[in-house]
C-alpha positions in Angstrom: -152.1 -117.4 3.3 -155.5 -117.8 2.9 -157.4 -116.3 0.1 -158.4 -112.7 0.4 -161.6 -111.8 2.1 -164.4 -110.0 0.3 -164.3 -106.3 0.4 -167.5 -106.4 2.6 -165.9 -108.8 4.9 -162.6 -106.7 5.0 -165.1 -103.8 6.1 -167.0 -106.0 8.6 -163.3 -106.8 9.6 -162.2 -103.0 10.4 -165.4 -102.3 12.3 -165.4 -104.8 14.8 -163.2 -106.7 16.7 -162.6 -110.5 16.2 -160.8 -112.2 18.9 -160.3 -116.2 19.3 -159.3 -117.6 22.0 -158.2 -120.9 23.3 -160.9 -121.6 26.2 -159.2 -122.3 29.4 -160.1 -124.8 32.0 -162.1 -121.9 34.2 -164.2 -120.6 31.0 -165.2 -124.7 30.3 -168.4 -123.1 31.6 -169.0 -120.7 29.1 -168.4 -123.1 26.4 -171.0 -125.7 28.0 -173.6 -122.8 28.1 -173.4 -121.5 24.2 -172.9 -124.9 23.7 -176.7 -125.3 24.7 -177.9 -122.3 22.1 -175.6 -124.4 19.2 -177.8 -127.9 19.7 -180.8 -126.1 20.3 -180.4 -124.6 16.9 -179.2 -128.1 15.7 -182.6 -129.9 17.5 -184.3 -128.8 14.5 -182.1 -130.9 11.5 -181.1 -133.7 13.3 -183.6 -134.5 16.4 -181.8 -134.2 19.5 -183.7 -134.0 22.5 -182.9 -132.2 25.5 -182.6 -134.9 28.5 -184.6 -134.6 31.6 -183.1 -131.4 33.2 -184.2 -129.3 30.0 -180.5 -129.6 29.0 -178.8 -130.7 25.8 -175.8 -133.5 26.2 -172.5 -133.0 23.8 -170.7 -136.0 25.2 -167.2 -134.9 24.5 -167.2 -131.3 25.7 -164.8 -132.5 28.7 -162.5 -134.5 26.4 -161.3 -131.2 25.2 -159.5 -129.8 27.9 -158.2 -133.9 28.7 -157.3 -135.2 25.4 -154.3 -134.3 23.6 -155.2 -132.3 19.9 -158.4 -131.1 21.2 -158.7 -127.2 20.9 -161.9 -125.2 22.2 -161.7 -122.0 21.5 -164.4 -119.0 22.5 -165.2 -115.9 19.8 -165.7 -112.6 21.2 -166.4 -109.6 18.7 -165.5 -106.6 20.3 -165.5 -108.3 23.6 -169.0 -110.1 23.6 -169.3 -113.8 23.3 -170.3 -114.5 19.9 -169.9 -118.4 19.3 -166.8 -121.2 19.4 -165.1 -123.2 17.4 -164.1 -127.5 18.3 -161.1 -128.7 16.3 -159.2 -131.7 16.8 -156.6 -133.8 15.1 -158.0 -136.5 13.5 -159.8 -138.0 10.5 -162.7 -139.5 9.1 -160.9 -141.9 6.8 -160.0 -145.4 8.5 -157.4 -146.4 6.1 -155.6 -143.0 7.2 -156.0 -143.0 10.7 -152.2 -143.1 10.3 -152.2 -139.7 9.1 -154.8 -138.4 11.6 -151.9 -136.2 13.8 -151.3 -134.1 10.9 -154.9 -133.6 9.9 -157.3 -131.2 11.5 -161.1 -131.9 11.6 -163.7 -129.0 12.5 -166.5 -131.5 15.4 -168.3 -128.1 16.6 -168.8 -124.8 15.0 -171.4 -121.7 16.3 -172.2 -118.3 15.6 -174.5 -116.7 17.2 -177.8 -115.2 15.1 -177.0 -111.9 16.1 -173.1 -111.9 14.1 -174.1 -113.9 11.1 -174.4 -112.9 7.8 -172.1 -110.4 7.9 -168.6 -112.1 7.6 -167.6 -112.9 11.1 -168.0 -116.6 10.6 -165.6 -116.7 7.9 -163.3 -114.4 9.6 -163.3 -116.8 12.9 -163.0 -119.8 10.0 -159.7 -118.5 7.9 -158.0 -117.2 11.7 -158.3 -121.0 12.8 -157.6 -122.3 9.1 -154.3 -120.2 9.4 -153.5 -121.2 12.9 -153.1 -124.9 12.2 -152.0 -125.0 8.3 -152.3 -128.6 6.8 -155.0 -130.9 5.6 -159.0 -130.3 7.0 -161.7 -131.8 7.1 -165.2 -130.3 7.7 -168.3 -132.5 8.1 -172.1 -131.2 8.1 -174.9 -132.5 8.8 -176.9 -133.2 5.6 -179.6 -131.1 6.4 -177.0 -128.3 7.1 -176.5 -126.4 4.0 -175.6 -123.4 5.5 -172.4 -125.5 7.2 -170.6 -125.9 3.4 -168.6 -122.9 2.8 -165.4 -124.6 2.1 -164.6 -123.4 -0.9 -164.4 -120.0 0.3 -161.5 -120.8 2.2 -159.4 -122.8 -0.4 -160.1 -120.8 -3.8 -162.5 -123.6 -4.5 -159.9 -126.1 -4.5 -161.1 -129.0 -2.4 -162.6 -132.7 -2.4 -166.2 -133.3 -1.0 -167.0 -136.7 -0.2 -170.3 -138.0 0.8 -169.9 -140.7 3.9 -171.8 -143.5 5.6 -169.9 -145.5 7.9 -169.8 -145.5 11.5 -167.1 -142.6 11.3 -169.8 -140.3 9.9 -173.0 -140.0 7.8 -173.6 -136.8 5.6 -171.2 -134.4 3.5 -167.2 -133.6 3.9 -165.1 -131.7 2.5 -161.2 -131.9 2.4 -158.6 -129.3 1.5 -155.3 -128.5 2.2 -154.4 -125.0 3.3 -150.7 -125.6 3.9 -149.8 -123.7 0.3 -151.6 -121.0 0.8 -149.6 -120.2 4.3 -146.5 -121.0 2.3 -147.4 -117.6 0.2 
């Protein structure tokens, strides 16, 4: 299992409710429209422009109800939408693209302002950490420091890697969860 949560977060934890859940086809909606609060936020580190209908473009949004090891899910906490989580098999390491079906990579991540700093994040991180034990990867923007929290979720035992290829450009981390859920 995962390493044990804070006592605060364990409080956070009993007070409210945390629910994940894998976004169907019908709520595709309601992923594209919190999706629009998530690069808003992100305009301000990395530039992104809204196009000419006042919207924000994620290019890959659709791929994740077409593509095989795609995985949307929508956070509720105590029923309200409160953010979502992308994951997707793959990897940002060419020479391992072999591997990439047992690897799990977090693209998208978002909590909204009004349940952060108070441990729902990493709650919504170690229930999709456990759901897919193995090897992860987690990129952030370089500007992002708020994005590195992996060693909270691996005892601090992890690799961080700093990459510039056409793959990606800024921070990752790597770990391996899959001996914690043998616990």
């Amino acid at each position: 299992m995962a390493p044990a949560p804070t006592e605060f977060e364990w409080l956070i934890h009993l007070l409210v409710e945390i629910r994940i859940s894998l976004a169907s086809f019908q709520e595709k909606t309601i992923l594209r429209n919190l999706m629009q609060y998530y690069l808003y936020e992100f305009s301000e580190l990395d530039g992104v422009v809204m196009n000419e209908s006042g919207l924000f473009d994620y290019q890959y949004l659709d791929h994740y109800w077409t593509e095989p090891g795609r995985y949307p899910f929508l956070v509720r906490v105590d029923d309200k939408l409160a953010g979502f989580a992308l994951l997707r098999r793959g990897t940002y390491f060419p020479p391992q693209e072999d591997q990439a079906e047992t690897r799990m990579i977090v693209a998208e991540f978002f909590v909204m302002m009004n349940y952060r700093r108070n441990g729902v994040g990493t709650q919504v991180a170690l229930q999709l950490f456990d759901r897919f034990p193995g090897r992860w990867e987690i990129t952030q923007i370089p500007n992002n420091i708020e994005g590195r929290v992996t060693g909270d979720f691996c005892g601090g035992d992890y690799s961080e890697f700093v990459l510039d290829d056409s793959n990606w450009e800024g921070p990752l981390q790597v770990f391996d969860n899959s001996t914690y859920m043998m616990d």
